[in-house]
N, C-alpha and C positions, 0 to 999 in steps of 0.2 A: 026836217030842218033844211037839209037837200033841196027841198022841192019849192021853198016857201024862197031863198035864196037864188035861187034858178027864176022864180016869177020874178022877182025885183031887177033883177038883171034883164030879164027881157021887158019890163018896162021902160029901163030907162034908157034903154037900147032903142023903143020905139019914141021916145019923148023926144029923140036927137039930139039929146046934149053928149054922146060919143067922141071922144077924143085919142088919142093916142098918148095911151100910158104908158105901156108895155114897152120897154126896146129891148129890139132883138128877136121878135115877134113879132109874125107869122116865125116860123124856125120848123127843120130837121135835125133830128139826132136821132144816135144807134145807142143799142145797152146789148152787153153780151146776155143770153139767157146763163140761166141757174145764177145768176149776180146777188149778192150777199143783199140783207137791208142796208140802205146807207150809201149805196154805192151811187155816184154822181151822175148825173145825166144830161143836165142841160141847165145851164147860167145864163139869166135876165135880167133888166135892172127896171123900175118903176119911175117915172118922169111926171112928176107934179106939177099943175100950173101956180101961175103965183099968190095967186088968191089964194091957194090951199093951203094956208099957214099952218093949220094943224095936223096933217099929215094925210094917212091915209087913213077911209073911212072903215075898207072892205080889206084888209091884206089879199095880195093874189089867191086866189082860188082854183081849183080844178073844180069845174063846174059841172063837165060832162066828160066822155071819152066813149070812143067807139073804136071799136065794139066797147063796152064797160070793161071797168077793170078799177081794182081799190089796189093795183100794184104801184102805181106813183103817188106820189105828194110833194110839198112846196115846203122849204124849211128857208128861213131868214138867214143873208147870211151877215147881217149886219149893217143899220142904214136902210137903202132902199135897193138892197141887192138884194137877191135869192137865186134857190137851186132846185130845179128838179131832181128828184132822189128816188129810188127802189125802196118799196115797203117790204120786202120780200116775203109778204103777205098777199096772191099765192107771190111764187118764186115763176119765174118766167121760167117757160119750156119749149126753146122752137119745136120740137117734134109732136108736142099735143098742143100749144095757144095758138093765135091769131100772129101774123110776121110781123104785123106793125098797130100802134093805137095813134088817133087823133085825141090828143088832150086840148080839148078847151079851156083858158087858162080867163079869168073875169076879176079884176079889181075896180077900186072904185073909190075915187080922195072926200075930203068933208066939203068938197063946191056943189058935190053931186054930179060929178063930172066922172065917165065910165069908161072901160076900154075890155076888149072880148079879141082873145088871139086864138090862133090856133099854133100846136107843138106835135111836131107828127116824129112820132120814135118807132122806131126799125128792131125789131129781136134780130140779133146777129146768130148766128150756126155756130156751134162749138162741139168737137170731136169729145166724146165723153167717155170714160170707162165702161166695159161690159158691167154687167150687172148679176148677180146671180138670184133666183129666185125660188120661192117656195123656203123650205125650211135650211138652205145653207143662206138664207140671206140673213135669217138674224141669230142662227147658232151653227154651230158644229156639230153634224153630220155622224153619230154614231150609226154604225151598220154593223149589224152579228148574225155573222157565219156559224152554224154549225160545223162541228169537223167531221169529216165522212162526207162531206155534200162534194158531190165532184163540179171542173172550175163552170160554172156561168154566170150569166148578167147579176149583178148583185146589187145596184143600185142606179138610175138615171140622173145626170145633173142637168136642173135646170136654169138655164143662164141666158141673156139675153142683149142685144147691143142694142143702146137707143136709137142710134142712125139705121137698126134692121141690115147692118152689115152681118156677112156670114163671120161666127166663131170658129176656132180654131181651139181644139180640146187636148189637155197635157197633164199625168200627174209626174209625179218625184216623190220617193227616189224612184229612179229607173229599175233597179234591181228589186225592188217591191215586185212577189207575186202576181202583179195584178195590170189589166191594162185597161183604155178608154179610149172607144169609138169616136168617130166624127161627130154621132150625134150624141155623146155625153155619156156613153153607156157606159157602166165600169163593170168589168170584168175579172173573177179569177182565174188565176191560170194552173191552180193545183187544187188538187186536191188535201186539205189540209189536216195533220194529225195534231192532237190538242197537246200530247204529251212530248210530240218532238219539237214542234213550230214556236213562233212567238206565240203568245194571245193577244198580241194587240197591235197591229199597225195604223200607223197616221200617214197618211198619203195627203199634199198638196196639190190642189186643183188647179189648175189655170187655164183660163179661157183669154184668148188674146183676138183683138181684131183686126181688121187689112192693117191699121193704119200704125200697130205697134204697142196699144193701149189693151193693158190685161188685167185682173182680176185674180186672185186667189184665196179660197178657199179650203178649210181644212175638212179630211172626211176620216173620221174614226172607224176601222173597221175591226172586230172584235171577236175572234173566233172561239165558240162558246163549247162549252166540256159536253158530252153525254154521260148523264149521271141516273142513278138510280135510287139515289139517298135524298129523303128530307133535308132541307136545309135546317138550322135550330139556331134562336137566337143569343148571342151572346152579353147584348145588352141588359143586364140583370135587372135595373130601373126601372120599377114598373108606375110609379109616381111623379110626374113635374110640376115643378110648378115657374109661372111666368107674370109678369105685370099687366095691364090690359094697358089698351093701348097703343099697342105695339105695332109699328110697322110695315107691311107687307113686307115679307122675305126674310122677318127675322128667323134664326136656328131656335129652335125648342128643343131640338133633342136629335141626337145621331144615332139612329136605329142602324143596329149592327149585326148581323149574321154570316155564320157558314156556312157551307155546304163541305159535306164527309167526303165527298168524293173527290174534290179540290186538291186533299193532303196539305201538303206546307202554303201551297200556293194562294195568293186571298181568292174569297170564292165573289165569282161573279152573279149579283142575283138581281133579284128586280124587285122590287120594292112598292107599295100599295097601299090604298086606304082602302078599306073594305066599307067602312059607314059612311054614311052620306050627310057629310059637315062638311059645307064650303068654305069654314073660316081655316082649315088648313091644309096644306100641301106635303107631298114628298117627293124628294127625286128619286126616281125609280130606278137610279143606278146609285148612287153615294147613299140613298137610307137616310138625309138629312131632310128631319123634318121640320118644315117652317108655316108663315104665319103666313096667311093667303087674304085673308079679308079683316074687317074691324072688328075689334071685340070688345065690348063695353061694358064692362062692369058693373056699371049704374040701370044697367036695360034689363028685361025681362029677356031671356029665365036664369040669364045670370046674377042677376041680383038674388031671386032664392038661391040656386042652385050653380055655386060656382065651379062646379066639377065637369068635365067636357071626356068623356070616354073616347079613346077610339080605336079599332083592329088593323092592326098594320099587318100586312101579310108581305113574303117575302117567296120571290118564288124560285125554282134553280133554271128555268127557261121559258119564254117567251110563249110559249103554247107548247099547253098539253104534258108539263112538267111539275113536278114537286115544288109543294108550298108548306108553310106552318103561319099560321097567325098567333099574333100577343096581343092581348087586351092591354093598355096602358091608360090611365086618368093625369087629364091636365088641372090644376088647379089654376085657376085666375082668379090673382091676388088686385087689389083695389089698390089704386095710387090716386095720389091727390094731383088732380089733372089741370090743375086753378092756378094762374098765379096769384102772388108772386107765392114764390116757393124757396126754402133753402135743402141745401145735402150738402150733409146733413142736416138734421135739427137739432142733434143737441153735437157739444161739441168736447170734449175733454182734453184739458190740457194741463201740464206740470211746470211749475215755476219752482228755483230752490229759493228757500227761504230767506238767502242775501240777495234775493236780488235787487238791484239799482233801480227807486221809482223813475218812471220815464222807456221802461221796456214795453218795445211791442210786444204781443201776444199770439193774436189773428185778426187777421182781414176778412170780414165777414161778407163782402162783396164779391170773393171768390166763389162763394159758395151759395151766393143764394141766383136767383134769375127769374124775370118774367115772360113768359110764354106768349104773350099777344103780340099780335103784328104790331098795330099800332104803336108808336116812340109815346104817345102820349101815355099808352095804358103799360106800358112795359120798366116804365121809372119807378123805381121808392128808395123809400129812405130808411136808416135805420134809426129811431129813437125808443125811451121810455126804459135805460137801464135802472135795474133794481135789483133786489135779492140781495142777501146776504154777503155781508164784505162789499158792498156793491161803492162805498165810500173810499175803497184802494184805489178802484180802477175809473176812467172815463172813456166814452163811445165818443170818436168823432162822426160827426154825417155820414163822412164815409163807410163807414164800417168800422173802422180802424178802433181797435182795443187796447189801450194804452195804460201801465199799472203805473199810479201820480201817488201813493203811499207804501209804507215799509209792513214786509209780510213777516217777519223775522219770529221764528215759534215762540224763542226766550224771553222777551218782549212782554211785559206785564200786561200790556193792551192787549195780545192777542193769545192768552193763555187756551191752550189746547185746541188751537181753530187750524185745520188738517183742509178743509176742503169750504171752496166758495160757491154760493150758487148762486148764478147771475140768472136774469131773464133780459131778452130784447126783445120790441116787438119790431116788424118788419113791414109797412105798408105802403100801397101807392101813395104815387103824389097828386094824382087824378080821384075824381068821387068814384067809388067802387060801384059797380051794380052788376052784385054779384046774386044769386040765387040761392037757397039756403039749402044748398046740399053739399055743402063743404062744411063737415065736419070739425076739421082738425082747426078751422080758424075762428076768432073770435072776435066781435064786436065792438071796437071802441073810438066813441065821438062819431059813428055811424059811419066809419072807417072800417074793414074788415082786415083784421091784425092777422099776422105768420107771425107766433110766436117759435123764439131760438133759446135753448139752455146750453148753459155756458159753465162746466165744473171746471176750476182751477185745484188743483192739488198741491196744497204747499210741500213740495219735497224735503222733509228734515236733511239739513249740512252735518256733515260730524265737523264739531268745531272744538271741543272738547276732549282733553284727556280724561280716561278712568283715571280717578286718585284713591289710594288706600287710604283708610281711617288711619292707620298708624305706619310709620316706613320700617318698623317690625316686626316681628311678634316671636313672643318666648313661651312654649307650651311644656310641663314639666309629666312626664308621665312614666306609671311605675312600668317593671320593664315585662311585667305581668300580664301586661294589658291585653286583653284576648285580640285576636286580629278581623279585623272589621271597626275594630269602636271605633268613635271621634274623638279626637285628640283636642280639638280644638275650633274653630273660625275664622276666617280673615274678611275683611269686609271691606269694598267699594263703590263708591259713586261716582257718578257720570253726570254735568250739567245741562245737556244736552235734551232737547227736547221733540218730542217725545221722550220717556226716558229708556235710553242703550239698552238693550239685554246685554250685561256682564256676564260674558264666559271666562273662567278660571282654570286655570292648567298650572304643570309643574315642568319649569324649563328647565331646569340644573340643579343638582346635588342631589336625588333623592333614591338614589339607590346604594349598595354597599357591594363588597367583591362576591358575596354570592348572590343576590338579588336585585336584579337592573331597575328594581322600583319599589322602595319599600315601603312608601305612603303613596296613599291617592287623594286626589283633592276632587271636594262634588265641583263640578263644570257651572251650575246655577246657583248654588248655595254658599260655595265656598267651605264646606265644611272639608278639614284634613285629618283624613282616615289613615288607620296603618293596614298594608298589605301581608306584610311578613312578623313574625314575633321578633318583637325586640330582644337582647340581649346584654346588660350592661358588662359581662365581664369579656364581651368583644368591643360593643361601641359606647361609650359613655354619652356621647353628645351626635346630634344629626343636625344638619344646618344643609337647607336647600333652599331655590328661588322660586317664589311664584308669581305668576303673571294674570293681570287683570286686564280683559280688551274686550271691546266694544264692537269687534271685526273690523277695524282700521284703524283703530289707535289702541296703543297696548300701553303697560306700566308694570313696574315690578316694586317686589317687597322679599324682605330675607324675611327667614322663619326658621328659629331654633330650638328644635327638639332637645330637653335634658332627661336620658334615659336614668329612671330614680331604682337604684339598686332593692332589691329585696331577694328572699332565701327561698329561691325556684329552682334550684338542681339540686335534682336529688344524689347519692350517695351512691359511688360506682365503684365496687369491688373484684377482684378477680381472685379467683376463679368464683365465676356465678354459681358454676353448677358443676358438684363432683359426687363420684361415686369411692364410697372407703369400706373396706372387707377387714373385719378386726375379730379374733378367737373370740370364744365366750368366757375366757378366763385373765381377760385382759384386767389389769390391776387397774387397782380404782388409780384416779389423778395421770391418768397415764396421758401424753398426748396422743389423740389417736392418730395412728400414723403419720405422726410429726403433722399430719394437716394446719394450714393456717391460713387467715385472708386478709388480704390488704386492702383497703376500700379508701377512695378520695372524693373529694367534694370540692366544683368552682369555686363555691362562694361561702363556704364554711374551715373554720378551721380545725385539726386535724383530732384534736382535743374534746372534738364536739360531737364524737360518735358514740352510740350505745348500740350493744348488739345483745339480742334478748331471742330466745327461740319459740316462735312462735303456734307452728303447728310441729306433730307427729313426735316431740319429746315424750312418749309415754313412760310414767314412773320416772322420768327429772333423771336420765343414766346420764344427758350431755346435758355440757354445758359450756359456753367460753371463755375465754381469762387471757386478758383483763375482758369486765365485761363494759367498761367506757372511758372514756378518756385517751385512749391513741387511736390510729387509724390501720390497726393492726391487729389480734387475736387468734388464740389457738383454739382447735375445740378438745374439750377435757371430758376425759371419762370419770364422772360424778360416785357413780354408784354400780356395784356386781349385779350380770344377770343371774336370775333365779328362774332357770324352766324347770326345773324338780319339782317343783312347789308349784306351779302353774302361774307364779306371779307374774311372767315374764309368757308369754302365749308367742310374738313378732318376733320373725327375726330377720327382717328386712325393716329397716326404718325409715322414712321420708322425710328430712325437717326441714322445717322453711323457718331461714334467718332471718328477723330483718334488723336493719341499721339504719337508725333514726341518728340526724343530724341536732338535735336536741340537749345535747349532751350540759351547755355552758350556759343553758337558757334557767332563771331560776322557774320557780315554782307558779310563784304570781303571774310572769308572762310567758307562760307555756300555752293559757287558753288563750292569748293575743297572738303569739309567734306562731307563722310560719314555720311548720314542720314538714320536712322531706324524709321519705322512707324510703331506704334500698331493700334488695330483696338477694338472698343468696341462696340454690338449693341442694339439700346436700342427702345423698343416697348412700344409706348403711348397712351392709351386710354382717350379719353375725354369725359366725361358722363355729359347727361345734364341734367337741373335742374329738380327735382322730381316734378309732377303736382297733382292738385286735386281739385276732379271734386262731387260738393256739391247738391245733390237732394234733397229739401223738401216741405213739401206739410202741411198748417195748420191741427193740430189735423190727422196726416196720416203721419205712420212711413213707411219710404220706407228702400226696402232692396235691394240694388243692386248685383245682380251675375255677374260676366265675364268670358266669355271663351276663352282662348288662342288659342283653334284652334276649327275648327270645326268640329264634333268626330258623323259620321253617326251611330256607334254603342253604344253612351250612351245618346239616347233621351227617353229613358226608364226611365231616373232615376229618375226626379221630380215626371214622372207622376207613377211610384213607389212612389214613399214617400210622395205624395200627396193624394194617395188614400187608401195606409197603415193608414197616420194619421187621414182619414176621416172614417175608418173602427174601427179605434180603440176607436175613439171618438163616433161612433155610439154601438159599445160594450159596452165603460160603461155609455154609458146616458143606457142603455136597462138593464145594470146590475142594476144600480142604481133605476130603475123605479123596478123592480125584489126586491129588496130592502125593498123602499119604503111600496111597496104591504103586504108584510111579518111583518112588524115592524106593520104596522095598523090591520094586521089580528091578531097579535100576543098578544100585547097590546097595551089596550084601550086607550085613553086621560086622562091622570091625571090630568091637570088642564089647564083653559083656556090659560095662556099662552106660555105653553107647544104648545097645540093643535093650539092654533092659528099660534104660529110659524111654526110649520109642514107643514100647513094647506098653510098657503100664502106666504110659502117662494116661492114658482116661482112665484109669481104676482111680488115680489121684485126686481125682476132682472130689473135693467138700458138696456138704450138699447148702443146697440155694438158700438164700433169704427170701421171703416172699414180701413183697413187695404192696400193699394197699395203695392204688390211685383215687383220693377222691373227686368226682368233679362234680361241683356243684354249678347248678344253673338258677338265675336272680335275675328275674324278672323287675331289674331296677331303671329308674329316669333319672340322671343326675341333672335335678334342676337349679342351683348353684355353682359359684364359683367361687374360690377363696385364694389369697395368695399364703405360702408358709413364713410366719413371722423369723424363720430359723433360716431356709434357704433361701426364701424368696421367691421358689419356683408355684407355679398355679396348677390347683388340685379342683376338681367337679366334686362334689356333694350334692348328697340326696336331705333335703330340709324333714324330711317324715323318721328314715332311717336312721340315717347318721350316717351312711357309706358314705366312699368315697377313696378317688382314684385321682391319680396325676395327669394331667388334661396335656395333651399331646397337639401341639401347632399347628401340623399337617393333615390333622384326623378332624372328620365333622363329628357334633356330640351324636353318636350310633352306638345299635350294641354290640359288644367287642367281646370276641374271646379272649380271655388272661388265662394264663395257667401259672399257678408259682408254687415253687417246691420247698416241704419246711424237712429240715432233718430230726432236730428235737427241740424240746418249750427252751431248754438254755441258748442255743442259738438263736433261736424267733425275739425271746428276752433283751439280748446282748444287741443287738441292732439299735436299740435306743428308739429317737424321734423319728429317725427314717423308716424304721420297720412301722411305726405306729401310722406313719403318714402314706405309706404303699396301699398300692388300691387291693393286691392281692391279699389284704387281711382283712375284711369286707366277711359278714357272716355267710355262711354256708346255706344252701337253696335245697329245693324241696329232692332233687335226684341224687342220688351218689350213686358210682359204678365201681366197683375193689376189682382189679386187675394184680394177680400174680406175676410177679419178676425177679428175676436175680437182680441183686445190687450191692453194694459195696457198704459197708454197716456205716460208714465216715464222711458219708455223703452230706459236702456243706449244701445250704441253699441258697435257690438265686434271690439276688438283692431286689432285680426289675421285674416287669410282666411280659414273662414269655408267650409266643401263640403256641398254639395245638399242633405246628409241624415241627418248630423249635423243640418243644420239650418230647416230642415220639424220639427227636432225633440224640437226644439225651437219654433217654430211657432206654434205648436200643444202644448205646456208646458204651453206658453204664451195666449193661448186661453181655457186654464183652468183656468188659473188666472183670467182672466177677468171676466168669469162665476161665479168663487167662489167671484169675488167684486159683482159684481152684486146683489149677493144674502145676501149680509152681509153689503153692502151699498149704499146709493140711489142712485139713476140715478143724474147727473150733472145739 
């Protein structure tokens, strides 16, 4: 076009119709180099002749330039002015362009009348910043140091001045390790340990020139651990997934690892792709891995296979150091890459059920968008609302969602309608010419539609009280009632729709002083149950509040319990349970041991008791009296035992009383009535009659002993005390003979009957009584006990025997030596009940021993039961009496 433009110009150049159009031209002008596009250069103005009524044919041109160059051009500045201007396409460089261009500048009016100037423009010299080059010109300079490496060169900066002025080289901080040569060289000045130093310094570079003008650069330097450990990933994520389409530089994933030898410290590692996939990248220090090239979905072999593997390895040093790799899969998911498009597509939103037609909703314009450059192809509109309920709401052009009728649930029109489903479709306003691999949209009037779903959810309002069916309720129940049953119902409704789930509680009155809750009410049913057994002769009536709610609007109702009396306590007597010990010769009608029982009843009166024996009366001996009609009774001895005759075999009895509340009740309503039964139990011992068993022998006192059981370690004891008394007896006849001797040696005989008495007092002794001990041993158990109807005092019997002894407080039941001494049947006779009731008259055992003694023929006997040392010492007292009769009076 250039060239074809350029001929017609030098035609008409040669044809001589040349005139001077241009003013202001020929011209010089300067422009700074590196000058922005736009920047101004040179102002001229176009001088029409007057024929040229229609203006200009050719606006000014640059037609040529020398050397060439597309860095100028000609912009209007209005009228028939203009401007030379910078295209900053290239960008002027005095150090690499030409210093100056001749621009030839060529217009031309509609007379056919031409003009050809010339614009000679100067690049001006501008002082420019140093520059730095190689890899600190577009990032930042990481450098890693091993530690242990002693200090030298560690990295060269390469920097440069456009003017080829000499640089001047500087980092900061000063106290940084590290220093840099004239020519750029950076240097350590230590030797660095990983575990005591930093790990990482930043040192600022500056390069400055003669004139003042500097440059700076940051250089990472990074002193790296010596480790001997695998690094291991801590990234657990072995799966991602991403949308296709995506970016260059997107993150996909931040691959994360250790290294063991780091400790707390984060570990520094290097990071890797080991397969060989250009669509991604990682940074070899952060482990963020990104999106590197296109990835498309719809292509082959992602369209089969949308799974993309790759090994990321991670290392703990730069060379010749520990690594581990992880396998991970990316998935790429399909987006619908077409416009027009919304995000969402479907949309959900809640409206309450008052609300005011004339509410916005959504604006659907927010959320949809078209992706093409073009204004033409990037417009649409929203039309074609439908769907359900779709008669509430209207779509403006806009988007805009606006509800023009009433959602209200209660509403006869809109009985149980919860959720609306709207559709919109969304298309250009341009003919679509689209391709058919967009799935998700659909065809209409040869329009390709984005269809939008639109759920509104009518939020039910509580607008409505729960009300009870009745403001309420009297439930009557007996007071019988087992605990759990239902008493009763309450019941409410809610107008409200959907309809309320009614929960039911008990806010007040429903417990008593021993139980904080004596009925429960069911929470869904409303059914009111009892917790505790009623009572009516504590509470006759229960009156508490319950409450019906919807969980934010509640109501209440009273509810009165009438506890209905009936005959549930039973009969409580005292003493429940005793033990009574009565002779076997107890007269009939007798009371036994004045025994008697008193028995009451809550809810009976006192009149209304029978008492009947119901077990271990064998052969009807008891009986009670009265046997009904007061709250009181004795028990009676009915009938004699007979154990002679074997009628009677027991003599322990067991009976069980009971006392039935029945007493006032007739005949006909005994099988309707409620009947309570007490229970009394009562333990009888029948003790039989005391025996006694008489030994005597003329002029011969016997002394009978008995032993209760037979005791292998005390057969010691007689003959103890039998040989003590014979020992002591033989000491003082020996003292006395000792005596005797002394008194005659001492002094003489005063007169004959002095002397004779001395003399023949042992010719005077009588001679002895002999004496029969017998001791019987009785292998007896006394397995009873009885009290004496006469003293009162408690006596052991044997139930087989008949023995029996006076039972001793301090003593456990053991067997016990007794010894008891009778003198003749008329005294053992004369004793009466006491003698019959002593344990020492108990029959005689299989040993008897007859011991020889002097005694005294008048010898009463003992009343109680003496031991075996007691009565030696008797025996041996009573054998000195004899002696001293002896000697003071004749023999018989």
């Amino acid at each position: 076009m250039k060239s074809m433009l350029l001929f017609l110009i030098l035609l008409g150049v040669v044809s001589g119709r040349r005139s001077q159009l241009l003013q202001g031209l020929p011209a010089t002008s300067t422009v700074e180099e590196n000058s922005a596009a736009g920047v101004a250069v040179y102002d001229f103005n176009v001088t029409l002749s007057p024929l040229a009524s229609e203006g200009v044919a050719i606006l000014p041109t640059i037609v040529n330039s020398n050397p060439l160059t597309e860095a100028f051009d000609i912009v209007s500045k209005g009228g028939l002015e203009f401007r030379v201007i910078t295209t900053g396409n290239p960008v002027l460089d005095y150090e690499t362009m030409p210093k100056s261009f001749d621009l030839q500048i060529f217009v031309d009016d509609t007379t056919g009348r031409t003009d050809l100037n010339i614009l000679t423009i100067h690049v001006t010299d501008k002082n420019e910043h140093p520059v730095f080059r190689g890899n600190m010109a577009i990032q930042t300079v990481m450098i890693y140091v091993l530690e242990g490496t002693p200090p030298e060169r560690i990295y060269r900066v390469d920097a440069a001045d456009p003017e080829n002025a000499k640089l001047k080289y500087s980092l900061l901080p000063a106290t940084a390790p590290f220093s840099i040569s004239e020519s750029g060289a950076i240097f350590s000045t230590k030797e660095f340990d990983y575990e005591k130093d930093p790990h990482s310094y930043f040192l600022n570079i500056t390069v400055t020139d003669p004139d003042g003008l500097n440059s700076t650069r940051t250089v990472n330097i990074n002193i790296i651990n010596i480790n001997d450990e695998r690094p291991y990933f801590t990234t657990k994520q072995r799966i991602y997934r991403i949308p296709e389409e995506q970016s260059p530089g997107t993150s996909v994933a931040n691959m994360t690892a250790r290294d063991p030898d780091d400790g707390d410290s984060p570990s520094r590692l290097f990071y890797s792709i080991q397969s060989s996939d250009r669509r991604f990248s990682i940074n070899s220090v952060t482990g963020e891995l990104q999106v590197a090239g296109r990835i498309d979905r719809d292509a082959l072999p992602l369209r089969l296979h949308p799974n993309i593997s790759l090994v990321v390895r991670a290392e703990d040093s730069p060379s010749s150091g520990h690594a581990r790799e992880m396998e991970i899969t990316i998935v790429i998911e399909d987006v619908n890459d077409n416009p027009p498009e919304c995000n969402p597509s479907a949309f959900r939103k809640e409206a309450n059920e008052n609300t005011a037609p004339g509410t916005f909703h959504v604006d659907l314009r927010n959320y949809c968008k078209d992706i093409d450059a073009d204004p033409s192809n990037n417009q649409f509109i929203f039309t074609g609302l439908s769907g359900f309920g779709s008669n509430n709401f209207t779509l403006e052009s806009t988007g805009r969602l606006v509800m023009t009728g009433t959602i209200d649930l209660e509403n006869p029109a809109n009985p149980g309608v919860e959720v609306y489903t709207l559709t919109v479709r969304v298309q250009d306003i341009a003919h679509p010419n689209y391709s058919s691999k967009y799935p998700f949209y659909i065809s209409f009037d040869s329009f390709l539609c984005y269809i939008i779903y639109i759920y509104i959810r009518i939020k039910p309002v509580n607008e409505f009280f729960p009300v009870f069916r009745n403001l309420s309720y009297v439930f009557s129940v007996s007071e019988i009632t087992k605990v759990g049953s239902s008493i009763g119902r309450v019941h409410a409704t809610d107008k409200d729709w959907p309809p309320s789930v009614i929960t039911y509680s008990i806010v007040a009155g429903a417990g008593t002083r021993d139980y904080t809750n004596i009925f429960w009410i069911s929470p869904t049913k409303g059914d009111v149950r009892i917790l505790a057994r009623l009572d009516y002769e504590t509470t006759q009536k229960h009156i508490f509040t319950v409450q019906a709610s919807d969980q934010q609007k509640s109501t209440t109702a009273s509810v009165t319990v009438n506890v209905l009396e009936v005959n549930d306590e039973e009969p409580v007597c005292s003493p429940n349970f005793f033990s009574l010990q009565i002779p076997v010769d107890l007269a009939v009608g007798t009371n036994v041991n004045g025994f008697r029982i008193e028995c009451q009843d809550r809810d009976s009166d006192p009149r209304s008791f029978r008492y009947f024996i119901n077990e271990g009366n064998e052969n009807s001996h008891f009986t009670f009296s009265p046997s009904a009609g007061s709250n009181t009774s004795r028990l009676i001895l009915t009938s004699r035992f007979d154990y002679e005759t074997g009628l009677d075999t027991k003599w322990i009895y067991s009976l069980r009383v009971h006392i039935t509340d029945d007493n006032l009740v007739s005949a006909r309503d005994k099988t309707t009535h409620l009947t309570k039964t007490g229970t009394v139990t009562l333990s009888i011992r029948v003790i039989p009659n005391p025996t006694t068993v008489t030994t005597t022998t003329p002029g011969v006192t016997v002394v009978t002993r008995r032993e209760n059981l037979y005791s292998p370690s005390a057969w010691y004891v007689p003959f103890v005390v039998t040989l003590g008394a014979l020992l002591l007896l033989g000491l003082l006849g020996h003292l006395g003979l000792l005596l005797l001797t002394r008194l005659r040696s001492c002094c003489p005989p005063a007169g004959k009957t002095h002397s004779t008495s001395l003399i023949n007092a042992p010719e005077k002794k009588k001679p002895k009584k002999e004496v029969t001990v017998t001791m019987t041993k009785l292998n007896t158990i006394f397995d009873g006990e009885a009290r004496d109807p006469v003293t009162g005092r408690v006596y052991e019997f044997n139930t087989r025997s008949g023995a029996r002894r006076w039972k001793r407080s301090n003593e456990p039941l053991q067997p016990v030596l007794a010894m008891q001494e009778m003198s003749s049947a008329t005294e053992n006779s004369g004793q009466g009940v006491d003698g019959a009731e002593a344990p020492s008259k108990k029959e005689p055992s299989e040993k008897r021993k007859e011991l020889t003694a002097a005694t005294k023929p008048a010898a009463k006997p003992s009343a109680g039961q003496e031991t075996p040392g007691q009565a030696g010492l008797r025996l041996q007292k009573k054998k000195e009496e004899s002696e001293d009769g002896g000697l003071s009076s004749p023999a018989p």
